[in-house]
N, C-alpha and C positions, 0 to 999 in steps of 0.2 A: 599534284602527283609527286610520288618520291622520286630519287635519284634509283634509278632500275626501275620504276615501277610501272607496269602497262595498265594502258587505261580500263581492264578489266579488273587487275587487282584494285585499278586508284576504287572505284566505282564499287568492289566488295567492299573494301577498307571504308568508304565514306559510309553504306547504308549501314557497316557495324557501330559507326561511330555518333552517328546524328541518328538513327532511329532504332538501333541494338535489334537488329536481325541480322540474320544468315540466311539466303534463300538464291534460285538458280538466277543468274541474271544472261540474257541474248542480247546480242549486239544488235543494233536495228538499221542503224543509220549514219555516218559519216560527211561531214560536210568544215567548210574552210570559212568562220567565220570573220568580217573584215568589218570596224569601226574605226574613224578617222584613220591613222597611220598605224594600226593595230589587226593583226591577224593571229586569227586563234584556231587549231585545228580542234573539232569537236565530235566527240563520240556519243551515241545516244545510246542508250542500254535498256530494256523494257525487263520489268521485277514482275511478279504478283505476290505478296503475302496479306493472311487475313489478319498477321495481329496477333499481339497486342506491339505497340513500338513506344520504346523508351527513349527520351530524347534526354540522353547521360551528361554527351561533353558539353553543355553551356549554350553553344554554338545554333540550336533551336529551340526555343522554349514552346513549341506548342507546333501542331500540325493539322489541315483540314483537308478532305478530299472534296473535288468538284467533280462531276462531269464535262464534257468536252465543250457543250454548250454552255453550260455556269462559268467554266475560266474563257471562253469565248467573248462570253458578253461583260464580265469584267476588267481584258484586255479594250474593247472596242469604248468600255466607259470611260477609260484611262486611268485605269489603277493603273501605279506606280508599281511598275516590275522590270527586273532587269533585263537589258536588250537580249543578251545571250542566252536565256531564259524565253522571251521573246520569239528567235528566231526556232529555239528550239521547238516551241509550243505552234508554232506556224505550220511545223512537218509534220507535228504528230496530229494535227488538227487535218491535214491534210490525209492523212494516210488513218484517219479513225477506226475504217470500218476493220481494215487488217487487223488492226489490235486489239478491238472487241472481238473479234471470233478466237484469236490467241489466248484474250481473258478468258471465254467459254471455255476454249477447250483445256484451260488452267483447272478450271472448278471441275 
């Protein structure tokens, strides 16, 4: 995040920047991440866009979509992914069906 910036512009500013779109984003969820002597406050923001995504600044070279069940059972195989990523994917994993009907009602 910048110096002023709220975690809704940091989270505009990121999707313009790693995946070159502009679209509505909703706050979802809020939580106080804690690893070893480290605490991280985290914001979760749910997007829908069809595309196309340009990934400009460097910083991604490529991107794939999974279903809920696909990133499930490659967390559970032990791909290597970040914990903070992790805890996040833990809630939305939990809260799925909420966010498939919010997809719906996107389309």
């Amino acid at each position: 995040m910048g110096s002023g910036e709220s975690f809704e512009q940091a989270a505009q500013r990121e999707l313009q920047e790693e995946l070159g779109i502009q679209t509505f984003i909703r706050k979802i969820h809020s939580f106080i991440y804690a690893q070893d002597e480290q605490k991280r406050f985290i914001e979760l923001f749910i997007a829908f866009h069809d595309g196309p995504f340009y990934f400009k600044d460097g910083e991604v070279e490529s991107g794939q979509f999974f279903s809920f069940e696909e990133a499930q059972n490659l967390i559970e195989k032990g791909e290597k992914i970040h914990p903070q990523l992790n805890a996040c994917f833990r809630w939305l994993y939990e809260h799925r069906n909420v966010l498939e009907m919010n997809n719906k009602a996107y389309k």
